[in-house]
PDB file of N, CA, C and O in Angstrom, chain B, residues numbered from 101:
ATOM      1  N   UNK B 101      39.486  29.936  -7.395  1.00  0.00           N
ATOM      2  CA  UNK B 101      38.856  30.739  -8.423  1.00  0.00           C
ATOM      3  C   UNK B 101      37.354  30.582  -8.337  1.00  0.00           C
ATOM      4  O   UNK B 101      36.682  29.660  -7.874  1.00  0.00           O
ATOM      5  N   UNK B 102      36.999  31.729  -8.908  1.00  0.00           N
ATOM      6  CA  UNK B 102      35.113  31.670  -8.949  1.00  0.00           C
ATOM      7  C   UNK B 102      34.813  31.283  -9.831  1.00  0.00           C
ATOM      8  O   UNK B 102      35.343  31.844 -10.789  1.00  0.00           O
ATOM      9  N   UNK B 103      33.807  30.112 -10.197  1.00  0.00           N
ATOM     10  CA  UNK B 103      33.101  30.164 -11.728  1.00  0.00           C
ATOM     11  C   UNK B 103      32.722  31.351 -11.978  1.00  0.00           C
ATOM     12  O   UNK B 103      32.481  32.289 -11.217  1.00  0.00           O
ATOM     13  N   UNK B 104      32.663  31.219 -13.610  1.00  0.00           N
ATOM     14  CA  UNK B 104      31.925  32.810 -14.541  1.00  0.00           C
ATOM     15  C   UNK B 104      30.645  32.407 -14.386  1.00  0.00           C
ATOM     16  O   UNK B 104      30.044  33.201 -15.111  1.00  0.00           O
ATOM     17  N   UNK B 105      29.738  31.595 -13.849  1.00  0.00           N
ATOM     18  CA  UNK B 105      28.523  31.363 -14.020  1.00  0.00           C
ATOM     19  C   UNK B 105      28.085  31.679 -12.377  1.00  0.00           C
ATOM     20  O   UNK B 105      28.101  30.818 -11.497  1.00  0.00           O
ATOM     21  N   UNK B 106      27.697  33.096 -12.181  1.00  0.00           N
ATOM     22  CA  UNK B 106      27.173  33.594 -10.670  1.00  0.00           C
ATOM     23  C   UNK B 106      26.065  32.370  -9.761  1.00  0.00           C
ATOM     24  O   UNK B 106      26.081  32.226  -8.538  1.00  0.00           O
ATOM     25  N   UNK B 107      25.107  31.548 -10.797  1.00  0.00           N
ATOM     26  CA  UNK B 107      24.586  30.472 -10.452  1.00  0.00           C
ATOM     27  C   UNK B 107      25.254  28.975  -9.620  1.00  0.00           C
ATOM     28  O   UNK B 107      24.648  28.065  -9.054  1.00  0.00           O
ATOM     29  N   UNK B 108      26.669  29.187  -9.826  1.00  0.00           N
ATOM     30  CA  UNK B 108      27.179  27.838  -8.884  1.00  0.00           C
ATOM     31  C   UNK B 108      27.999  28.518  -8.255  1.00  0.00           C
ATOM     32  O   UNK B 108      29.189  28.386  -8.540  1.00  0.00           O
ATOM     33  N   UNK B 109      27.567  29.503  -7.149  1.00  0.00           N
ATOM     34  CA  UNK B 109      28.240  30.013  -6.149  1.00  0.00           C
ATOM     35  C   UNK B 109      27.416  29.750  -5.263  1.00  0.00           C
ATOM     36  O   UNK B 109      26.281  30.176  -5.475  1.00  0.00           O
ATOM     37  N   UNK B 110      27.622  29.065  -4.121  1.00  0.00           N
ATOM     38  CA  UNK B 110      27.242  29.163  -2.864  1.00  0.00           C
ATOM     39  C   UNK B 110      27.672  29.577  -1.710  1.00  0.00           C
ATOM     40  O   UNK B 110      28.833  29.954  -1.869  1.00  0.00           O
ATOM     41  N   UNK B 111      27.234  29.747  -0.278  1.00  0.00           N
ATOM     42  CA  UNK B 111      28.188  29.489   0.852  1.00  0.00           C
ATOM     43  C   UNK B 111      27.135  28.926   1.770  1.00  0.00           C
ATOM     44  O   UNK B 111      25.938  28.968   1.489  1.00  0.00           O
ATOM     45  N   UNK B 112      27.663  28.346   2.986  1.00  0.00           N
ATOM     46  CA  UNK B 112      27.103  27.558   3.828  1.00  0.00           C
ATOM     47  C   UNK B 112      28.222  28.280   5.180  1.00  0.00           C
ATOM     48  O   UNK B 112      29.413  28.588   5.131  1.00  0.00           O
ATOM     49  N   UNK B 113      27.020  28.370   6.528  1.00  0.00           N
ATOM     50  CA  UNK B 113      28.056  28.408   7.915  1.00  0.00           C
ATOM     51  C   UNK B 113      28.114  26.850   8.822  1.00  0.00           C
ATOM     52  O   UNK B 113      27.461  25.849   9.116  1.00  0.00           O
ATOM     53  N   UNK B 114      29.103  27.368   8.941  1.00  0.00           N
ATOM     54  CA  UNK B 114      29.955  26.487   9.392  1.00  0.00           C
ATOM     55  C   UNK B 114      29.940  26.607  11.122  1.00  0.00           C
ATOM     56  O   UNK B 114      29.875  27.682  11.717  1.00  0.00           O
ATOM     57  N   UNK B 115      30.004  25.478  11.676  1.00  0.00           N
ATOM     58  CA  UNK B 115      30.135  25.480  13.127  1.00  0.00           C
ATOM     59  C   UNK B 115      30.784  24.713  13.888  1.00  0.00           C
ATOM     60  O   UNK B 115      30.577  23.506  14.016  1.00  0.00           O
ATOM     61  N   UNK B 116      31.879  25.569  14.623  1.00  0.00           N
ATOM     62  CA  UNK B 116      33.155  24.569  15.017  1.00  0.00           C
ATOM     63  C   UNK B 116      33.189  24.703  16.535  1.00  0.00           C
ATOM     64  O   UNK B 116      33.372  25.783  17.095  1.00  0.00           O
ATOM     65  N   UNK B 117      32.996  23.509  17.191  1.00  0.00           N
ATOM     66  CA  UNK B 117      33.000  22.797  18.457  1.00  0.00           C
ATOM     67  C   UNK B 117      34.213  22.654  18.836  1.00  0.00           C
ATOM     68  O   UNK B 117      34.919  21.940  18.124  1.00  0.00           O
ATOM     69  N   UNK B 118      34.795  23.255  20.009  1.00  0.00           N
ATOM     70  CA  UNK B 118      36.013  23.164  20.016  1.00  0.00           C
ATOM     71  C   UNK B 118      35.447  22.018  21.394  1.00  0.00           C
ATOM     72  O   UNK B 118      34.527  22.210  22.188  1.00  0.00           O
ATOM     73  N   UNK B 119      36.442  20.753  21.279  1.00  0.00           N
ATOM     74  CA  UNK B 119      36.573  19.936  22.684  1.00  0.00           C
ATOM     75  C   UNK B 119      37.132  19.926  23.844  1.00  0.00           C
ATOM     76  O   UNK B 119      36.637  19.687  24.945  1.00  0.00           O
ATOM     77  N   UNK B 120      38.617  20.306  23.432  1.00  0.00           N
ATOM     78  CA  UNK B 120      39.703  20.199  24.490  1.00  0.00           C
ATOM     79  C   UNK B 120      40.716  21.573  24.335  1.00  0.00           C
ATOM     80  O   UNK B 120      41.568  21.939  23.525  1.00  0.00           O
ATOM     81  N   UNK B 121      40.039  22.179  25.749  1.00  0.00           N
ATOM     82  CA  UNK B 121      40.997  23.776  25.172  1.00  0.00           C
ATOM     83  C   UNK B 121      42.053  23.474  26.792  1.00  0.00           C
ATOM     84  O   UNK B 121      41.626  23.186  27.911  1.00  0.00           O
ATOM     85  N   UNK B 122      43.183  23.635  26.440  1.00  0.00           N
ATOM     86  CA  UNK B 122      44.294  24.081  26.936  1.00  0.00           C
ATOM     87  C   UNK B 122      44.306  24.653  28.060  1.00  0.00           C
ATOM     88  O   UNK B 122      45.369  25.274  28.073  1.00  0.00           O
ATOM     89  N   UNK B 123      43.638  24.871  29.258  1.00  0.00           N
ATOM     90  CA  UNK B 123      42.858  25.986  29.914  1.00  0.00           C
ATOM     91  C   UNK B 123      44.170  25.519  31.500  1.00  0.00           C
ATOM     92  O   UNK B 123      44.035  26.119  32.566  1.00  0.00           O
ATOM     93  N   UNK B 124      44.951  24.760  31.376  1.00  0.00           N
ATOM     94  CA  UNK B 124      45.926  24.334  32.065  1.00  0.00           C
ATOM     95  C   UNK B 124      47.158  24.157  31.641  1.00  0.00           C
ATOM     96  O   UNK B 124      47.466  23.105  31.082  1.00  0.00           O
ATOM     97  N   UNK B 125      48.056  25.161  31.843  1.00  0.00           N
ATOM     98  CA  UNK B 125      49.362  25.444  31.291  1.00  0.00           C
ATOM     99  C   UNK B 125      50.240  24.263  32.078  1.00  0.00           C
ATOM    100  O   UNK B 125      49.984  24.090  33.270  1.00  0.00           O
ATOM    101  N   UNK B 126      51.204  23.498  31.483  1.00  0.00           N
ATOM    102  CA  UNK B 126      52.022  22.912  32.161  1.00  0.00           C
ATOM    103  C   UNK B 126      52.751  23.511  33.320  1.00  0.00           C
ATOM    104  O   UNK B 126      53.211  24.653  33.340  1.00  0.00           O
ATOM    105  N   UNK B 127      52.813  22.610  34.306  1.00  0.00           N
ATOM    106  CA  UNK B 127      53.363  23.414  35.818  1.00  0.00           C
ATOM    107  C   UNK B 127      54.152  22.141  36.471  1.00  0.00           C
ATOM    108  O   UNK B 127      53.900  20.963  36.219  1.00  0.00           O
ATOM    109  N   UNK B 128      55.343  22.707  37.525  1.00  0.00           N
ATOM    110  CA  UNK B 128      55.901  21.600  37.744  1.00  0.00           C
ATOM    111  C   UNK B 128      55.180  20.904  38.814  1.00  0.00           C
ATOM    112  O   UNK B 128      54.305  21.568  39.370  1.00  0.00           O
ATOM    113  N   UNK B 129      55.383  19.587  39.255  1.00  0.00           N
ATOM    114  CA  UNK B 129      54.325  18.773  39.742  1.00  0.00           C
ATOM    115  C   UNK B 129      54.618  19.434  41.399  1.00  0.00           C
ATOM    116  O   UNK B 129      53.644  19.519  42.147  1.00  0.00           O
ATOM    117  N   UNK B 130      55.588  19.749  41.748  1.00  0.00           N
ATOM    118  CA  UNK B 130      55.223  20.448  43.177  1.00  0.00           C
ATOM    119  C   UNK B 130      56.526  21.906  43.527  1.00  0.00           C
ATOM    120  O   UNK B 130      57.193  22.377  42.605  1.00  0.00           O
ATOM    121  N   UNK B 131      56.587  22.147  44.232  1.00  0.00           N
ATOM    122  CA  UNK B 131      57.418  23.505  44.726  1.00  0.00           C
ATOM    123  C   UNK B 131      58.749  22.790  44.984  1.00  0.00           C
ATOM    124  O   UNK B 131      59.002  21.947  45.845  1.00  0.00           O
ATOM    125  N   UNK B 132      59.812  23.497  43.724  1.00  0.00           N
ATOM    126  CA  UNK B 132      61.357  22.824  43.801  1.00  0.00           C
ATOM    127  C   UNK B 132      62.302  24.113  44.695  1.00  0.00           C
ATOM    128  O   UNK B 132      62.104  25.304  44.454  1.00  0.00           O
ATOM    129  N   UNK B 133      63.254  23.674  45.661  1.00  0.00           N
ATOM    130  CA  UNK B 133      63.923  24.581  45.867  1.00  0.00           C
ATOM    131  C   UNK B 133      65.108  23.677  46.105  1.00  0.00           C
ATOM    132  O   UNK B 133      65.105  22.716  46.875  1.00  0.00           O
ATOM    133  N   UNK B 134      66.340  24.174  45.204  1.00  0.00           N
ATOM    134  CA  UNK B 134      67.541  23.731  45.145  1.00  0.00           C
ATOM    135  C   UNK B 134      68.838  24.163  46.289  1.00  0.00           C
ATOM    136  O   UNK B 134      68.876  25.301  46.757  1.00  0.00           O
ATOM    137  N   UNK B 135      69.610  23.374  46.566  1.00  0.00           N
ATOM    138  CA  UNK B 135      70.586  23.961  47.160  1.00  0.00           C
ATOM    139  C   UNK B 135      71.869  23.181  46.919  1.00  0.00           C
ATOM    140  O   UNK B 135      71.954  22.005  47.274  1.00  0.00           O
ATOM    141  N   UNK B 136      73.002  23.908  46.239  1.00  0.00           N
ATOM    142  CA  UNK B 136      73.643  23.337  45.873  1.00  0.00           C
ATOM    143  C   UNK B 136      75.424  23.669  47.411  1.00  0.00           C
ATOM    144  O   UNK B 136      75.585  24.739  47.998  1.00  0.00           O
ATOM    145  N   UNK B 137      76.090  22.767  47.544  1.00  0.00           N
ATOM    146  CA  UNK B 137      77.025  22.723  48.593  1.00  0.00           C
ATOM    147  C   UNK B 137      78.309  23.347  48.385  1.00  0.00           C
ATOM    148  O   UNK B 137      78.916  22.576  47.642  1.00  0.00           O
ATOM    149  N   UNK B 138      78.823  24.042  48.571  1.00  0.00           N
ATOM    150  CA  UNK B 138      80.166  24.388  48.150  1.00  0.00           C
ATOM    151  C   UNK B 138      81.451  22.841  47.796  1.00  0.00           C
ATOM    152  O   UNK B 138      82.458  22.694  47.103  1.00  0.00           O
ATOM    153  N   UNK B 139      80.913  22.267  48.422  1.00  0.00           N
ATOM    154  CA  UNK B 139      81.824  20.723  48.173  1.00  0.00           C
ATOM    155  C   UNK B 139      81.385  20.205  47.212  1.00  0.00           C
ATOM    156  O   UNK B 139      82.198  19.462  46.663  1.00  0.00           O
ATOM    157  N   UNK B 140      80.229  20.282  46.654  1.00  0.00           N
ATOM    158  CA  UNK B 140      79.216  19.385  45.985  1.00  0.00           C
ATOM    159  C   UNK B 140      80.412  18.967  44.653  1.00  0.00           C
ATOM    160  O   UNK B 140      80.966  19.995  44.264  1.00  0.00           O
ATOM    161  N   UNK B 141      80.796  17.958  44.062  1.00  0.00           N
ATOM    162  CA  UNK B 141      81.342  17.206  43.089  1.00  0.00           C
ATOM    163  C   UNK B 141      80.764  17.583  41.702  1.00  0.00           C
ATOM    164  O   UNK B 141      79.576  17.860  41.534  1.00  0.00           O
ATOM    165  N   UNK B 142      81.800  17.570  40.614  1.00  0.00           N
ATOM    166  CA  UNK B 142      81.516  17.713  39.611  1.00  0.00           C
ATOM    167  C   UNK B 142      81.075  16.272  39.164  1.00  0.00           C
ATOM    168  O   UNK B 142      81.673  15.211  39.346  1.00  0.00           O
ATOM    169  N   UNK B 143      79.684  16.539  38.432  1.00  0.00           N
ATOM    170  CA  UNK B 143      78.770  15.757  38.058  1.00  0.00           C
ATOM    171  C   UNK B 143      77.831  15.100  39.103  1.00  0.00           C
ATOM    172  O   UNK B 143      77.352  13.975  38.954  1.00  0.00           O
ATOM    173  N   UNK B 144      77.599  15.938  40.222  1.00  0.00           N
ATOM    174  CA  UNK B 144      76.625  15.054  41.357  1.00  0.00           C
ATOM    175  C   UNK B 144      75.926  15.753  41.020  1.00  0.00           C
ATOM    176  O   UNK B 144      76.135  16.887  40.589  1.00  0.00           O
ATOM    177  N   UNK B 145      74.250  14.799  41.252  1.00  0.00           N
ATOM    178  CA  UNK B 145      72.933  15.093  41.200  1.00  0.00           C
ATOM    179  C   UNK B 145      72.589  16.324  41.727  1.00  0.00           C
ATOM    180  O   UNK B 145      72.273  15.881  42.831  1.00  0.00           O
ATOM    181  N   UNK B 146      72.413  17.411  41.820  1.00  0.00           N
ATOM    182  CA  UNK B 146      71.280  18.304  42.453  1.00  0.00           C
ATOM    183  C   UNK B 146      70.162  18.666  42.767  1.00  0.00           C
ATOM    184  O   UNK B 146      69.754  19.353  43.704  1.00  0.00           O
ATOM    185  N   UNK B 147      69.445  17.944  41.553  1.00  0.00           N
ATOM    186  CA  UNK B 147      67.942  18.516  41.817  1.00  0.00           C
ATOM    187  C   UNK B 147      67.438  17.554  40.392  1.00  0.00           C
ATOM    188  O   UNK B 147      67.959  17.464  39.280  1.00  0.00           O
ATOM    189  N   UNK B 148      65.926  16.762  41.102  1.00  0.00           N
ATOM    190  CA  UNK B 148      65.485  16.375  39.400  1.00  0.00           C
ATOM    191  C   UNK B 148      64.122  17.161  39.472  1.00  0.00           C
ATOM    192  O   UNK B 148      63.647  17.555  40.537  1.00  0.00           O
ATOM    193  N   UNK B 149      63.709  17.297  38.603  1.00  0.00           N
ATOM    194  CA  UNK B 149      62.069  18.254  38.902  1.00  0.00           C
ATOM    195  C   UNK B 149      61.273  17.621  37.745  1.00  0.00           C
ATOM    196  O   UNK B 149      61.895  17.216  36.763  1.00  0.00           O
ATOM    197  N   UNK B 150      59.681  17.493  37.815  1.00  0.00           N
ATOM    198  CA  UNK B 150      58.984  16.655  37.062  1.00  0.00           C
ATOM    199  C   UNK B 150      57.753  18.087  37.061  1.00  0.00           C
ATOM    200  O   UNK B 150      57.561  19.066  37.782  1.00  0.00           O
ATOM    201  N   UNK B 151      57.186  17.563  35.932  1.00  0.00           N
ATOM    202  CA  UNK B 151      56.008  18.688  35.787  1.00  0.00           C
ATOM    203  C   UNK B 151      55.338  17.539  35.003  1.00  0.00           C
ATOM    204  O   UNK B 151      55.743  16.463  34.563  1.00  0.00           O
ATOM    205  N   UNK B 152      53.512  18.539  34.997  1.00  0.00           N
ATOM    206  CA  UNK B 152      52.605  17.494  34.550  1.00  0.00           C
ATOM    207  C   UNK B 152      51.269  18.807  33.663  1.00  0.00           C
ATOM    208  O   UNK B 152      51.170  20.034  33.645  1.00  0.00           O
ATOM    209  N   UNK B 153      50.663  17.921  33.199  1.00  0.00           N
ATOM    210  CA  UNK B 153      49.277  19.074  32.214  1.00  0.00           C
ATOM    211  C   UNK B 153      48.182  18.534  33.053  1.00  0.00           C
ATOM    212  O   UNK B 153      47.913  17.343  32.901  1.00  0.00           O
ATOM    213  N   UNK B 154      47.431  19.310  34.016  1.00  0.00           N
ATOM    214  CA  UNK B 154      46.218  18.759  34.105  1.00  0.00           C
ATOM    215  C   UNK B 154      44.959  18.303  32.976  1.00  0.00           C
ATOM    216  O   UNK B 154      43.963  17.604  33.170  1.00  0.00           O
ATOM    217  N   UNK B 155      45.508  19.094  31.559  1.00  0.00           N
ATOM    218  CA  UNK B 155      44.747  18.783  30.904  1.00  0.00           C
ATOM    219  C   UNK B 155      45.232  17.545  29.688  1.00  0.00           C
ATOM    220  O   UNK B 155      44.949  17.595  28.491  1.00  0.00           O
ATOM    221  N   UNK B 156      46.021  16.471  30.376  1.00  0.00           N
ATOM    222  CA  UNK B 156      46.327  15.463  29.288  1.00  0.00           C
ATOM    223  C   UNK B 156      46.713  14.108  30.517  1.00  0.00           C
ATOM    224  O   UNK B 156      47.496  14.268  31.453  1.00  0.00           O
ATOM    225  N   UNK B 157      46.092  13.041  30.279  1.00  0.00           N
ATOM    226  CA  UNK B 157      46.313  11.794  31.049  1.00  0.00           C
ATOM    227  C   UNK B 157      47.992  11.628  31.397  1.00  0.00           C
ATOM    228  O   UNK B 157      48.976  11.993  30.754  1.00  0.00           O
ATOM    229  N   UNK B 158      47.903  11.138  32.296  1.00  0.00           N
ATOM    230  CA  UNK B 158      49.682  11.240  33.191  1.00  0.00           C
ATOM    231  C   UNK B 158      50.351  10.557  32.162  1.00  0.00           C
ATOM    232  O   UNK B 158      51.468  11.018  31.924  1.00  0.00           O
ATOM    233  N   UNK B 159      49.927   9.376  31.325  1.00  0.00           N
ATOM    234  CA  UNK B 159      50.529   8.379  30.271  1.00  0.00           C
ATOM    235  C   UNK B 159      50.889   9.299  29.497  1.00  0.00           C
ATOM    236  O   UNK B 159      52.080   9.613  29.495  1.00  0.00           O
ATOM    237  N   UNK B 160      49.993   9.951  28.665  1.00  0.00           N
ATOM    238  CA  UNK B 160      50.128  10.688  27.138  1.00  0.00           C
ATOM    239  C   UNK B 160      50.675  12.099  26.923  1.00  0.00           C
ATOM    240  O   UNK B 160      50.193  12.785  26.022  1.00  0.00           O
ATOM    241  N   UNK B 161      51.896  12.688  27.890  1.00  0.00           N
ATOM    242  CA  UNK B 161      52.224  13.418  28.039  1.00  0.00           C
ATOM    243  C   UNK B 161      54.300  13.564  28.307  1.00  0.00           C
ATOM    244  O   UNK B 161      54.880  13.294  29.358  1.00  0.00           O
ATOM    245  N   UNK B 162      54.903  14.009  27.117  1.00  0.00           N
ATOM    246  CA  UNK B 162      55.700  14.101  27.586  1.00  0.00           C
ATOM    247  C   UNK B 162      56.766  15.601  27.761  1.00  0.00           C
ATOM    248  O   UNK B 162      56.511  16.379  26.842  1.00  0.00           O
ATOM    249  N   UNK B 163      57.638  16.030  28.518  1.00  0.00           N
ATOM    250  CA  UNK B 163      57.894  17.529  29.100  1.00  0.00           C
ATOM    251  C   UNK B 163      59.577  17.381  27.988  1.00  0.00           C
ATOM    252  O   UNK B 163      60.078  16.311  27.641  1.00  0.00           O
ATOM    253  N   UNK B 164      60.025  18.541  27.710  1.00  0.00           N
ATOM    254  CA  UNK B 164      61.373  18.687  27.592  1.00  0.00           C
ATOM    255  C   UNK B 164      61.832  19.903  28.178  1.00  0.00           C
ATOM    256  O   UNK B 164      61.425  21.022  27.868  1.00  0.00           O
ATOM    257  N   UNK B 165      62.572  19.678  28.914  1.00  0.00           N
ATOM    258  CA  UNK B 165      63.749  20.727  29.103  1.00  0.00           C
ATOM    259  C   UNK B 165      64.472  21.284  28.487  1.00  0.00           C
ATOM    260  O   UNK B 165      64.795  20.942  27.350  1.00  0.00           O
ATOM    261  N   UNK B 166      65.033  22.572  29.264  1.00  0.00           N
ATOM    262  CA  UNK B 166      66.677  22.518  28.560  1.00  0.00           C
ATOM    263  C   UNK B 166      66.884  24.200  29.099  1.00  0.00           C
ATOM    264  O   UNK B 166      65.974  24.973  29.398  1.00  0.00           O
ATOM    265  N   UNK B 167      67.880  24.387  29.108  1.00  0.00           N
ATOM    266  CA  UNK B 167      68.699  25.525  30.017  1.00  0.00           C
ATOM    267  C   UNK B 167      68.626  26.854  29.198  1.00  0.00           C
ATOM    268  O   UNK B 167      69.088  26.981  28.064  1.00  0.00           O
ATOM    269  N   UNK B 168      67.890  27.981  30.021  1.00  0.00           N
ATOM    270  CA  UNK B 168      68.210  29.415  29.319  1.00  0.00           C
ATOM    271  C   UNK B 168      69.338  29.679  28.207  1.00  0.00           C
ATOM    272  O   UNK B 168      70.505  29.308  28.331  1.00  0.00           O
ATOM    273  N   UNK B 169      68.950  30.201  27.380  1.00  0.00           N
ATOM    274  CA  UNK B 169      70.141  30.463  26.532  1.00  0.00           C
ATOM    275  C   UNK B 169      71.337  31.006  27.546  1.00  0.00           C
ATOM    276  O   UNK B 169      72.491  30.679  27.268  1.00  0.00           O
ATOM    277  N   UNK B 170      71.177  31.536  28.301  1.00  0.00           N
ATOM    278  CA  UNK B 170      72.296  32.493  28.672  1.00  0.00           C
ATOM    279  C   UNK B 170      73.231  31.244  29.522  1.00  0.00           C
ATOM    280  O   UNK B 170      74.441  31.036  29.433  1.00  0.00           O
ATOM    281  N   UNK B 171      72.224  30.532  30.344  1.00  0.00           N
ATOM    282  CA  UNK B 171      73.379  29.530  30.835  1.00  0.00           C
ATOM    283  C   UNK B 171      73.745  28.270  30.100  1.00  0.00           C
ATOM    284  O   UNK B 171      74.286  27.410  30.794  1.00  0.00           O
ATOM    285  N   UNK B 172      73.539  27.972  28.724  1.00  0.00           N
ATOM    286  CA  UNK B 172      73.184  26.810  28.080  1.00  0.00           C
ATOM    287  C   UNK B 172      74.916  26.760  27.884  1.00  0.00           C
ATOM    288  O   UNK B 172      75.543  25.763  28.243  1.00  0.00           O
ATOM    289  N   UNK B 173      75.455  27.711  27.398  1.00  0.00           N
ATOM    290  CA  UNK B 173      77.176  27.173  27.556  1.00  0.00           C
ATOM    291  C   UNK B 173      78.252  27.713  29.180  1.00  0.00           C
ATOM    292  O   UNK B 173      79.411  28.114  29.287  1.00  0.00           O
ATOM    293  N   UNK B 174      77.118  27.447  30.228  1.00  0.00           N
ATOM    294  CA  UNK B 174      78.093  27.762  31.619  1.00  0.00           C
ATOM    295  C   UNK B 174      78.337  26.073  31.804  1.00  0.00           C
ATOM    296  O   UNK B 174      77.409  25.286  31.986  1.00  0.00           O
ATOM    297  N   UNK B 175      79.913  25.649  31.710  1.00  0.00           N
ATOM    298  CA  UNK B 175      80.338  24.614  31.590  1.00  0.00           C
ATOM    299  C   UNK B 175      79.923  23.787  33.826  1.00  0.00           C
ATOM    300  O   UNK B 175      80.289  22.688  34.243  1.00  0.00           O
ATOM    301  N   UNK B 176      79.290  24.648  34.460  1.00  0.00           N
ATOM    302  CA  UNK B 176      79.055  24.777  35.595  1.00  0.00           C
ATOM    303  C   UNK B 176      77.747  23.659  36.030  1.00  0.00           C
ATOM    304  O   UNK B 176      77.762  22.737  36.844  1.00  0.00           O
ATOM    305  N   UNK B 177      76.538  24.201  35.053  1.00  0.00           N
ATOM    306  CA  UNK B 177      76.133  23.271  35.317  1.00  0.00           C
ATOM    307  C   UNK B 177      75.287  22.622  33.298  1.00  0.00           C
ATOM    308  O   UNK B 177      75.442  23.253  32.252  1.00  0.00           O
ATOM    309  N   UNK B 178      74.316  20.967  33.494  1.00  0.00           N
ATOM    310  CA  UNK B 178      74.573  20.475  32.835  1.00  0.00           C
ATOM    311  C   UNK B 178      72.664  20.276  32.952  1.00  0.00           C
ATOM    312  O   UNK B 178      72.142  20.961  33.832  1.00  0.00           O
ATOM    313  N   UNK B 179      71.900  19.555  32.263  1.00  0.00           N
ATOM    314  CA  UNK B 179      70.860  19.072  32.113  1.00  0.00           C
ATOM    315  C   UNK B 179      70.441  17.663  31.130  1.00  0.00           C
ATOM    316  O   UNK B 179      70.523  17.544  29.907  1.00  0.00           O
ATOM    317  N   UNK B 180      70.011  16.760  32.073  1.00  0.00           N
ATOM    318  CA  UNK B 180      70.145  15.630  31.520  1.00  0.00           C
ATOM    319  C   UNK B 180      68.356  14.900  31.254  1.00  0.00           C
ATOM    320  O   UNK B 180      67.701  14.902  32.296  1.00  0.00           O
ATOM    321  N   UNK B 181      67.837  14.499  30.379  1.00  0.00           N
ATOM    322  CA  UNK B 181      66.397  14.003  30.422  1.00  0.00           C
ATOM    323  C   UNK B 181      66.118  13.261  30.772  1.00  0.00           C
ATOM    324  O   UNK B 181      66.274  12.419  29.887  1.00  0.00           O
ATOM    325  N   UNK B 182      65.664  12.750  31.722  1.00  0.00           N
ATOM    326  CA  UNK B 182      65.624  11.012  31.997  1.00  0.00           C
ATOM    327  C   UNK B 182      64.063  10.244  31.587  1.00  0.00           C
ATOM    328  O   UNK B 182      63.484   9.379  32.243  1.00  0.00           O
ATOM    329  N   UNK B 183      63.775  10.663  30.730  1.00  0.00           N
ATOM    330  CA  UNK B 183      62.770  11.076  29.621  1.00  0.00           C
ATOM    331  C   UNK B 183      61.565  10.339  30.598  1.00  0.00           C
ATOM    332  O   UNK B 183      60.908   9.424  30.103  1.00  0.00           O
ATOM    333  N   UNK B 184      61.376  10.664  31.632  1.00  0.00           N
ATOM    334  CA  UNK B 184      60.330  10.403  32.775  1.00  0.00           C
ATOM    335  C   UNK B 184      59.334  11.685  32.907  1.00  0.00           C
ATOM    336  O   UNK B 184      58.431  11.475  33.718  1.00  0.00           O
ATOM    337  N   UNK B 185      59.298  13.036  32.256  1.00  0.00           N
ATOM    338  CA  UNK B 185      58.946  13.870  32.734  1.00  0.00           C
ATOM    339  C   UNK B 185      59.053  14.674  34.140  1.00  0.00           C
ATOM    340  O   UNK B 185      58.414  15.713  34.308  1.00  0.00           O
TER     341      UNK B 185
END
C-alpha cells in the first residue's frame, strides 16, 4: 500500500550484477554409443554414461537420470544411479 501522505514516497534504481550465468548446458562427459547383443542377459550392464557442467566444480555437481516417459514402463530395459554422475 501507498501512504496518503505523497511526501513519504520514494524510489531508488537498483543495480543487479549478475555473477554466474549458466552459459554451459550440462553435456555428457564424452560421445556414448551403445550396443546391445542379442545374447546379452537379463540384468547385464550395457552402458554407464557420466555428464558434467563446465560451469560448476567437478565436486559440487550432481546429474539425475531417468528414462523417456514412453520407455519408463518397457520392462526391457531398466536405469540405475550410481549416484557418481
Amino acid at each position: 500500500l501507498l501512504p496518503d501522505n505523497p511526501s513519504q514516497v520514494s524510489s531508488v534504481s537498483v543495480t543487479v550484477k549478475v555473477l554466474d550465468v549458466n552459459d554451459n548446458a550440462p553435456e555428457f562427459a564424452r560421445f556414448y554409443e551403445a550396443f546391445v547383443c542379442e545374447n546379452a542377459k537379463a540384468g547385464q550392464l550395457i552402458q554407464t554414461v557420466s555428464a558434467m557442467d563446465r560451469d560448476d566444480p567437478q565436486e559440487g555437481q550432481h546429474f539425475y537420470y531417468s528414462l523417456a516417459p514412453e520407455a519408463a514402463n518397457n520392462p526391457n530395459f531398466t536405469l540405475r544411479d550410481n549416484q557418481g554422475n
